[in-house]
LUMMARBA-233011 format. One record per residue (C-alpha): residue in one letter; x, y, z. Coordinates in steps of 0.2 Angstrom, whole numbers, padded with zeros to 4 digits, always signed. Example, Ala and Ser with C-alpha at 12.3 -4.5 7.8 and 13.67 -1.06 7.14 Angstrom:
% LUMMARBA-233011
a+0062-0022+0039;s+0068-0005+0036;
This chain:
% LUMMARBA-233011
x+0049-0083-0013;x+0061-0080+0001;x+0074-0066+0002;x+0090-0076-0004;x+0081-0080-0020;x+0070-0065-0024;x+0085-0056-0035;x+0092-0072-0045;x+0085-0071-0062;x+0077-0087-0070;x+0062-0091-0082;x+0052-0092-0069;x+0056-0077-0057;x+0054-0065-0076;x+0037-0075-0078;x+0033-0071-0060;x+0035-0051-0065;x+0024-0053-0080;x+0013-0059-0070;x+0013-0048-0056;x+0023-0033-0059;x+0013-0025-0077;x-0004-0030-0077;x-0011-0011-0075;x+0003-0003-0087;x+0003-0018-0096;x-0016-0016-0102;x-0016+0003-0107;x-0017+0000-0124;x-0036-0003-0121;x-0040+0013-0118;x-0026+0028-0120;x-0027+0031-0139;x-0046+0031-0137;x-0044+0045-0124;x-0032+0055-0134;x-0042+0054-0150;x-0059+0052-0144;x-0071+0061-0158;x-0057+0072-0162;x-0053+0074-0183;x-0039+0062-0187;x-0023+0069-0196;x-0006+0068-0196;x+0000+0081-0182;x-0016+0072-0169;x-0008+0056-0172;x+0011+0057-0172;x+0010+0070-0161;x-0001+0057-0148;x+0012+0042-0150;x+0026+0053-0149;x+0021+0059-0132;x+0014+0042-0126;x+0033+0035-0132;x+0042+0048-0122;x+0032+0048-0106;x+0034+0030-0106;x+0054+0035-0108;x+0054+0048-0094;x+0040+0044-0084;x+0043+0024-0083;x+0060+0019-0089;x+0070+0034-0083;x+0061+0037-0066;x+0053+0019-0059;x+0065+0008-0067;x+0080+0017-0066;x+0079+0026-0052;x+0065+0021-0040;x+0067+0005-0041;x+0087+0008-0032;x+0077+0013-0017;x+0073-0005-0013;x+0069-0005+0006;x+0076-0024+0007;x+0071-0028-0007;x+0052-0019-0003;x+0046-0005-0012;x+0031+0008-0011;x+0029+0023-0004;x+0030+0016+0014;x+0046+0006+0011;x+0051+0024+0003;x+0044+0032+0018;x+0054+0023+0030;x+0073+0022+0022;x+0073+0043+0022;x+0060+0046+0038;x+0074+0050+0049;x+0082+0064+0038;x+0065+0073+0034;x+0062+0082+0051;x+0043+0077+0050;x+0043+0085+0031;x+0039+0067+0022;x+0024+0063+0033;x+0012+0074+0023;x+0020+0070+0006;x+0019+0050+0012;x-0001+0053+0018;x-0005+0061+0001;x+0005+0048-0011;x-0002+0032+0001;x-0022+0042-0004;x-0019+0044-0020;x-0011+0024-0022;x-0025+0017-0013;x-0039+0027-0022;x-0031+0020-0040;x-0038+0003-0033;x-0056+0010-0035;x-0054+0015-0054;x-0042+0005-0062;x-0052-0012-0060;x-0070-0004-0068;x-0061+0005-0080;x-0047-0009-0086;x-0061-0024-0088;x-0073-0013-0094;x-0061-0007-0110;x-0058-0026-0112;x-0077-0031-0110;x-0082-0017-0122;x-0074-0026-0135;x-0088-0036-0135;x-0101-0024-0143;x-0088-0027-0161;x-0096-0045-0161;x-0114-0040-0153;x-0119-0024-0155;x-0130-0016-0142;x-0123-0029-0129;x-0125-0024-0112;x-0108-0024-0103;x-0113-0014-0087;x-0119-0031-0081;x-0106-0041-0085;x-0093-0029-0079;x-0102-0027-0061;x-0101-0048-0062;x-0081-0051-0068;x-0078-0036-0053;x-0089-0043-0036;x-0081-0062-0041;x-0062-0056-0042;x-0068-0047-0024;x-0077-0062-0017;x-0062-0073-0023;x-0051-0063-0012;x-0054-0074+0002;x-0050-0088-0002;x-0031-0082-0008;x-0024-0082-0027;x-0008-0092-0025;x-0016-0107-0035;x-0020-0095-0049;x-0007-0086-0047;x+0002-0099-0058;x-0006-0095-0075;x-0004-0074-0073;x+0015-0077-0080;x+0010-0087-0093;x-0007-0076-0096;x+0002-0060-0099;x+0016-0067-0109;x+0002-0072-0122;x-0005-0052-0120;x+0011-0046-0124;x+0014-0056-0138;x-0003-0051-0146;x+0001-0030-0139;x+0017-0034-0152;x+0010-0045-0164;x-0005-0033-0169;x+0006-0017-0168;x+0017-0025-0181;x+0005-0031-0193;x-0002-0012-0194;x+0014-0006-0194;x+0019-0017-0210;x+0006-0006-0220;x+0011+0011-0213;x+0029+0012-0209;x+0030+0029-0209;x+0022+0029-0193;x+0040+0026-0184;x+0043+0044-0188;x+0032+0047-0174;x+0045+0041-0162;x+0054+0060-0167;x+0049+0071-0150;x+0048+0085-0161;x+0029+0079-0165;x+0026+0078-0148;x+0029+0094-0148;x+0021+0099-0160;x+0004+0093-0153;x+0006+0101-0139;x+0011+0118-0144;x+0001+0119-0160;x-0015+0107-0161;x-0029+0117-0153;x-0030+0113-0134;x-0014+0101-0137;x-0009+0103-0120;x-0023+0097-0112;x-0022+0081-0119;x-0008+0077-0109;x-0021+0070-0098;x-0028+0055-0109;x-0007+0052-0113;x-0005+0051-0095;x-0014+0036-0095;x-0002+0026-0103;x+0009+0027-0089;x-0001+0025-0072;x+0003+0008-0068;x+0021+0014-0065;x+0018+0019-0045;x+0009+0002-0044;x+0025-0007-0052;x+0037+0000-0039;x+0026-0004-0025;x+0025-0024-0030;x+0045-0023-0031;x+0047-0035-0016;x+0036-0049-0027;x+0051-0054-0038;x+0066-0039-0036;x+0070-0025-0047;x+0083-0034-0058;x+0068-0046-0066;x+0058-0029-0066;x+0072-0021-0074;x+0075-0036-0088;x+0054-0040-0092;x+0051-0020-0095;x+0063-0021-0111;x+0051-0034-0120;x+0035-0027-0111;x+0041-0008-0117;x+0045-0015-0136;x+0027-0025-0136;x+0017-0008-0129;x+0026+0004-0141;x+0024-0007-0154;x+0005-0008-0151;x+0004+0011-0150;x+0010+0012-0167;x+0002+0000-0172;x-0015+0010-0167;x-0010+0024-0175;x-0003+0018-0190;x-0020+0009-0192;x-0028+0029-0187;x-0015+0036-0202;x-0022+0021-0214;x-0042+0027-0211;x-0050+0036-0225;x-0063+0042-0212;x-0060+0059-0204;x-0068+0053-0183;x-0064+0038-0177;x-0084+0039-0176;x-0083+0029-0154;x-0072+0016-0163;x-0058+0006-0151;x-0045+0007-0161;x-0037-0007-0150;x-0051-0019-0156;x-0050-0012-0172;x-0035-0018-0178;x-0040-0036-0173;x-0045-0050-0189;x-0062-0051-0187;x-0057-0070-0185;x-0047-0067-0169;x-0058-0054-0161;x-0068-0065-0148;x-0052-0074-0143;x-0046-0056-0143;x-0059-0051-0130;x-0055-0065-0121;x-0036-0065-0118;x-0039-0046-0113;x-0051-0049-0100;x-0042-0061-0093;x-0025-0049-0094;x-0038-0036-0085;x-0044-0047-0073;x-0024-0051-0069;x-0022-0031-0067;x-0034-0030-0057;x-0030-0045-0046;x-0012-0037-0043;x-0018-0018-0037;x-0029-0028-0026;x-0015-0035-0016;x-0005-0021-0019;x-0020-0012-0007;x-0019-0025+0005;x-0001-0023+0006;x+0000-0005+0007;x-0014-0006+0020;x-0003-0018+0030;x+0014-0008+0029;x+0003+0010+0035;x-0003-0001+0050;x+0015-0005+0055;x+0021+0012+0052;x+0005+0019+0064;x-0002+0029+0047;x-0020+0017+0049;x-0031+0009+0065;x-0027-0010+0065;x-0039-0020+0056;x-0041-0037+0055;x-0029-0047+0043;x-0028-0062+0038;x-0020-0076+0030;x-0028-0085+0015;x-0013-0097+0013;x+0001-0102+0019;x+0014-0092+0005;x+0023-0078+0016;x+0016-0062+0011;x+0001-0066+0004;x-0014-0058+0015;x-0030-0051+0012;x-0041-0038+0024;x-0061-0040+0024;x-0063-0019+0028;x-0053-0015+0012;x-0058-0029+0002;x-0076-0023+0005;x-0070-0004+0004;x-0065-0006-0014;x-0078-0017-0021;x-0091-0005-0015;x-0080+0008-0024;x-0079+0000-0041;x-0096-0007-0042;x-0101+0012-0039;x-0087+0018-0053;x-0096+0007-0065;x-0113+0012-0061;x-0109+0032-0061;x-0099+0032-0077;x-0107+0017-0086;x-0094+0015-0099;x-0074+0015-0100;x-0075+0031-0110;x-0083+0041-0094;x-0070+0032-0083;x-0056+0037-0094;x-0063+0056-0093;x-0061+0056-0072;x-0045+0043-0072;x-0027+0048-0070;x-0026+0062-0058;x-0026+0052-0042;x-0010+0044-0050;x-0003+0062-0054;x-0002+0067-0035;x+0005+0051-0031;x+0019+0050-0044;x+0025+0070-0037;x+0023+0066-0019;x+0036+0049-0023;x+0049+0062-0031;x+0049+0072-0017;x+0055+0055-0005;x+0065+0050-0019;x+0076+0066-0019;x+0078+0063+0000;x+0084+0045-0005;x+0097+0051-0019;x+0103+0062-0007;x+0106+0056+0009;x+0108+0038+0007;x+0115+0037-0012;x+0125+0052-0008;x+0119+0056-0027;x+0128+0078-0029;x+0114+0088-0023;x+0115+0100-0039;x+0112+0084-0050;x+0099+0078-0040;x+0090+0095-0040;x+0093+0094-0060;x+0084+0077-0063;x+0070+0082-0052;x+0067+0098-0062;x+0065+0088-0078;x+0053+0077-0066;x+0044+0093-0060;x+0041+0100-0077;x+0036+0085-0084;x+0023+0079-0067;x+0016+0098-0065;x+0012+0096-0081;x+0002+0081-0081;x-0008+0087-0064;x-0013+0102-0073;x-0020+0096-0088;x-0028+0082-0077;x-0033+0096-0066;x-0049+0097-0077;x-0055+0079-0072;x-0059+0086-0056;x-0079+0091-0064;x-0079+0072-0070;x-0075+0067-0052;x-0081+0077-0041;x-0087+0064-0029;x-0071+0052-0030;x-0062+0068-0019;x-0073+0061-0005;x-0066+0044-0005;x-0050+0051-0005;x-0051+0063+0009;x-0058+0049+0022;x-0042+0040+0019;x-0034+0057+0020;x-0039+0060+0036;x-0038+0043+0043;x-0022+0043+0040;x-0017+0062+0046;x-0030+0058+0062;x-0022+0042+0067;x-0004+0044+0064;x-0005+0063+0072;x-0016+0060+0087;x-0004+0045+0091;x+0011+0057+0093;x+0000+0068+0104;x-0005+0053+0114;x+0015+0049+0116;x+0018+0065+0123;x+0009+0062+0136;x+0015+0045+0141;x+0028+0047+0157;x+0042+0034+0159;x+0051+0029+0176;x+0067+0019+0180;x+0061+0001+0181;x+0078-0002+0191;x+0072+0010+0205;x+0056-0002+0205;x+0062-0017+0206;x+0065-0017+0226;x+0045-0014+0226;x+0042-0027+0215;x+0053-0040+0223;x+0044-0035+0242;x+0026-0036+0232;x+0031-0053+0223;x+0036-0062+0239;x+0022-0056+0250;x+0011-0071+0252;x-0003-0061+0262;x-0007-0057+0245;x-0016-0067+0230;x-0005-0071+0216;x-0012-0063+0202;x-0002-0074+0190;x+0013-0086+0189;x+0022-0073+0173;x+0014-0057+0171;x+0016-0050+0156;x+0015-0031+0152;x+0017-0023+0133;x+0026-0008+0133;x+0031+0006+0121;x+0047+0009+0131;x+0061+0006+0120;x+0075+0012+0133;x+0080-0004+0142;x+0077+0002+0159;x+0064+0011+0156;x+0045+0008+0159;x+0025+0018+0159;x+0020+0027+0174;x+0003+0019+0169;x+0010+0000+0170;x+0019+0002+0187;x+0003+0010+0193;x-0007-0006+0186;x+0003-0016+0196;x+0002-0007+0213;x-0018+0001+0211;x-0030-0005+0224;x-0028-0024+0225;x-0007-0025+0215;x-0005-0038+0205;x+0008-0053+0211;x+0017-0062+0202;x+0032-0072+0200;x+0038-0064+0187;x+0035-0049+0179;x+0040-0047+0160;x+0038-0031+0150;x+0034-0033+0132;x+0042-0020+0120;x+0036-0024+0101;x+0049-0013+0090;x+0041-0011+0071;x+0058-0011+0062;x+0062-0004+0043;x+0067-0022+0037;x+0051-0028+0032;x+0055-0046+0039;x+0065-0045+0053;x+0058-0056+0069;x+0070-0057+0082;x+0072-0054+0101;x+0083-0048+0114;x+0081-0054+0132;x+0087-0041+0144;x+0086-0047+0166;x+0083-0031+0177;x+0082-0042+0192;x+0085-0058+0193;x+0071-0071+0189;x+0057-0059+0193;x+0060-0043+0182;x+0063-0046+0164;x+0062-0034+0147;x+0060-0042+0134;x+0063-0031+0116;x+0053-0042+0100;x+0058-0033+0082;x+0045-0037+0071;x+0047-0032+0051;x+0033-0019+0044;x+0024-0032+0034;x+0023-0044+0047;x+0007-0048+0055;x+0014-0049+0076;x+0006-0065+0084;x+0015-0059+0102;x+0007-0072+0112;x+0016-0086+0102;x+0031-0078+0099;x+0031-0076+0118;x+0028-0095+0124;x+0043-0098+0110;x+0053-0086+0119;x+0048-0093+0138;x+0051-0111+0130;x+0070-0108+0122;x+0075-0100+0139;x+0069-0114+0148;x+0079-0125+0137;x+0094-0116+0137;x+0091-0116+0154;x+0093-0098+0157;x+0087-0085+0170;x+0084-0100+0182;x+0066-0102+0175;x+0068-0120+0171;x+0072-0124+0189;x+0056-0115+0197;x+0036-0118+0195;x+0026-0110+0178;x+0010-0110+0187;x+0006-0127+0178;x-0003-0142+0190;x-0005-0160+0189;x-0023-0153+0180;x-0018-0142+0168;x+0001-0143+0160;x+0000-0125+0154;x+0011-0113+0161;x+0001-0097+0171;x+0002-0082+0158;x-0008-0067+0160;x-0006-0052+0147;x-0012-0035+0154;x-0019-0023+0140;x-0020-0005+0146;x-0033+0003+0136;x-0034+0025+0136;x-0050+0034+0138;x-0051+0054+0138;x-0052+0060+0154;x-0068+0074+0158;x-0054+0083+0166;x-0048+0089+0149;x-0053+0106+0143;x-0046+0108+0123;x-0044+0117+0110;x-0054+0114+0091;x-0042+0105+0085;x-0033+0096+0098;x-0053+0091+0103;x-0056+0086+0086;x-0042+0076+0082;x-0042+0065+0100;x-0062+0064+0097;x-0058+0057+0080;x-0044+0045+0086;x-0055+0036+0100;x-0068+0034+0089;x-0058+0026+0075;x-0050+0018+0092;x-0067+0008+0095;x-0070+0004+0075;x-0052-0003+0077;x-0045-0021+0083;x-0041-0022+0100;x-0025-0026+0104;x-0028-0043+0109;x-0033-0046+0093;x-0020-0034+0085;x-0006-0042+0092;x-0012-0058+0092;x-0017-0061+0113;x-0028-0075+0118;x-0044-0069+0127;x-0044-0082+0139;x-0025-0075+0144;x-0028-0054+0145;x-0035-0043+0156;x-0040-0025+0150;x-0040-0010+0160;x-0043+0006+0157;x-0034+0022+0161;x-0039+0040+0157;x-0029+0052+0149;x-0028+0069+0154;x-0019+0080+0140;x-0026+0097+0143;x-0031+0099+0161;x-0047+0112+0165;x-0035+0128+0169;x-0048+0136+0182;x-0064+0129+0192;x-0071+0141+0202;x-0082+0132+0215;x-0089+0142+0228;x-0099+0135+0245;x-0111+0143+0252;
């Protein structure tokens, strides 16, 4: 879907968000009023009090702050915490890096929980028509083929997840309602006095703010697939998909109200309130809508993956392109990263219940750390009054803190999940930090006060040409500016002659989609900068964008270079490029400090795990040269060498 037609509204684009936008929201009812009751005694001020908060978080938490206000902070029509990220980088001073790092972590490590514990609730449902069933099994299976089909792209299934979760919310409302029908009184529940009321007087009420919180975690993940179909289809499908969840939440607890039993004795009441004629196709149509969530935080992990890479918060990896649809991409590391993850969430906790015990405080972290960019947003770029800004995020604050505390006590349940989310913690923190201590050691000089030099050195025939265009990437994004390190390439031991010498700056703009290019002569028809912005979700293939570039001032007949040779023969009708990679090494010279040390050591070797920048930026082999430079950020201070 293109940019021009992203935001119109049609039965097609509110399909398309169905599909895309509420699949782990959208299948909470498997599990959150399981949480909350669990083998707790069932009476009145349980119950109410449980929908009543589940109601008014989904008000607050979902309606008032994702689809109101978050979703505004569209980043050209992109959201997530990196589209976030970027709109407000500039008025934070280096504040929102951390906050970004943490609420990227927290995203990405929803990924490894949600699949297990969403197909597992659905699958569970099972054991209602065969007891005793194993589900492990069938779980692990349904998980590693959605991983496996990765590859191969999702935009010819893609078709049916509209459709699909149309039918789930249609039996979310149409179950709810027929409970309902035979407790009415359970509307009351809608009253936030109940709420609370549970959490002020039911023994240990507050802590179960952590089972409510599930009902609302797919909300970070709605916000990062904004750019899929625009926030006014978002905006439009959440009024139907907010009646059909309340609706089955009531339901469930009028169902709960309507039980002569005093435990819900490991009951679902989900799958309780099914006919028993309608529970297998039940089972089925949420598997499927599981399978659909789990589909959509996949991609949403690719993507976020993708956007951190732009932004220099993740080593390059490779990516790649299933189908031809824009947008659509999927990365082998991560792929792998997240089904190894799953399939060891399942194995650990063995059952939705035990998932549901460690699930939600990822998402609690997540959720502040996006309040915090959003205040900067309201502020500086909505020019929203500081005092009411400062209001609505205290009601956020309260409510959040609230949330992470009682979902503080999940940590013993989850101990070993903090690993995974400290390595991509310090990926991040490691690469994007170490990349600003490497850029502080870069030194520039005037390309204009080389140019004489270069003309003398690219007309001296006692020298081999190197190449007919040589072709330099560069992080100098002042036009006449240019690396120490480049001019010293050119020039070291045997220089490098050319005909022409271009130098490559790639800018990563904040418009997700931008690909244009400015052309900038510093001498005529032998010194030329070229500047290439390239959008953060777009995957740079430099090298063609570069012949495109060459070919369009050739037939526009500019610069002169459709009047001189391109280093192609009579045997080969290719023009002569050659791209020259400069790659870093740590100089022995260096003497560091503990953390400096660490840090550098950390970033080369996540350097060497990484993509080369040929493959990175999309270079043929057969057309670069790599040479490296060491780097010396901490020279030895004193060396005392004595002859004898």
């Amino acid at each position: 879907m293109n940019q021009s037609t992203k935001h119109k509204i049609t039965a097609v684009t509110l399909l398309v968000a169905l599909g895309i936008i509420y699949g782990d929201i959208g299948t909470s009812p498997l599990y959150v009023m399981k949480a909350i009751v669990g083998e707790k005694p069932i009476n009145e001020l349980l119950v109410y009090g449980a929908v009543s908060c589940v109601f008014w978080t989904l008000t607050f938490q979902t309606t008032l702050k994702y689809i109101i206000l978050t979703l505004s902070a569209d980043n050209h029509g992109e959201g997530g915490v990196f589209s976030l990220y970027a709109l407000v980088k500039r008025f934070g001073k280096g504040k929102l890096v951390i906050p970004t790092i943490l609420g990227a972590t927290t995203l990405l490590a929803d990924g490894i929980i949600t699949p297990p514990i969403s197909v597992a609730s659905a699958v569970e449902g099972l054991s209602d028509i065969i007891p005793d069933i194993p589900t492990i099994p069938i779980v692990v299976v349904i998980i590693s083929l959605l991983f496996i089909f990765q590859r191969f792209g999702t935009h010819k299934v893609g078709s049916i997840f509209g459709p699909a979760m149309f039918v789930w919310f249609c039996m979310l409302f149409v179950l709810g309602l027929s409970q309902i029908i035979h407790h009415p009184a359970i509307l009351k529940a809608l009253n936030p006095m109940y709420g609370y009321e549970l959490l002020t007087q039911y023994p240990k009420g507050f802590w179960l703010l952590g089972a409510v919180f599930l009902c609302t975690t797919g909300a970070e993940a709605l916000y990062s697939d904004l750019g899929h179909c625009g926030k006014e289809n978002i905006r439009l499908t959440w009024v139907f998909v907010k009646i059909s969840l309340v609706v089955n939440y009531l339901g469930q607890s009028a169902w709960l109200m309507n039980q002569g039993k005093e435990f819900l004795s490991g009951r679902n009441p989900f799958y309780a309130i099914m006919p028993q004629w309608f529970l297998l196709s039940g089972v089925i149509i949420s598997t499927i809508a599981t399978i659909i969530a789990s589909q959509a935080l996949i991609t949403g992990s690719f993507t976020l993956i993708n956007e951190a890479i732009s932004l220099n918060f993740w080593p390059r990896v490779t990516i790649k392109n299933p189908t031809n649809m824009k947008g659509q991409i999927y990365i082998p590391s991560i792929n792998n990263l997240l089904w190894f993850g799953c399939i060891l969430m399942i194995l650990y906790f063995k059952n939705s219940t035990n998932m549901e015990a460690a699930y939600g405080f990822s998402i609690t972290i997540a959720m502040m750390m996006t309040s915090f960019l959003l205040a900067y947003f309201l502020i500086y770029i909505k020019k929203v009054k500081t005092s009411l800004v400062t209001v609505i995020m205290v009601v956020f604050a309260i409510i959040e803190i609230s949330f992470f505390i009682a979902n503080v006590s999940k940590i013993k349940q989850r101990w070993m999940f903090l690993f995974f989310e400290l390595f991509i913690f310090l990926v991040m923190y490691v690469w994007y930090y170490s990349r600003k201590i490497n850029n502080r050691f870069i030194k520039f000089v005037n390309l204009v006060e080389q140019t004489p030099l270069l003309k003398e050195l690219s007309e001296d025939d006692s020298i081999p040409k190197y190449a007919t265009h040589l072709i330099y990437l560069s992080k100098a994004d002042k036009t006449y500016e240019i690396e120490e390190k480049i001019i010293k390439s050119i020039y070291a031991k045997k220089p490098k002659r050319a005909d022409v010498y271009w130098f490559l700056h790639i800018n990563r703009t904040n418009d997700p989609f931008a690909l244009n290019y400015e052309v900038i002569e510093i001498l005529n028809d032998k010194v030329i900068k070229v500047a290439l912005n390239v959008g953060f979700r777009i995957q740079p293939k430099v090298e063609l964008y570069f012949k495109k570039i060459v070919q369009e001032l050739v037939d526009g007949k500019e610069l002169n270079l459709h009047i001189r040779a391109d280093g192609s023969t009579k045997y080969n009708s290719e023009p002569d490029f050659k791209f020259v990679i400069i790659e870093k090494f740590i100089s022995v010279e260096n003497d560091f400090g503990f953390k400096e040390g660490w840090m550098l050591t950390s970033y080369f070797w996540l350097k060497k795990l990484s993509l080369s920048d040929e493959k990175a930026f999309g270079l043929d082999k057969s057309d670069v040269a790599t040479e490296e430079y060491p780097m010396i950020y901490t020279p030895v201070a004193k060396v005392e060498l004595k002859r004898k």
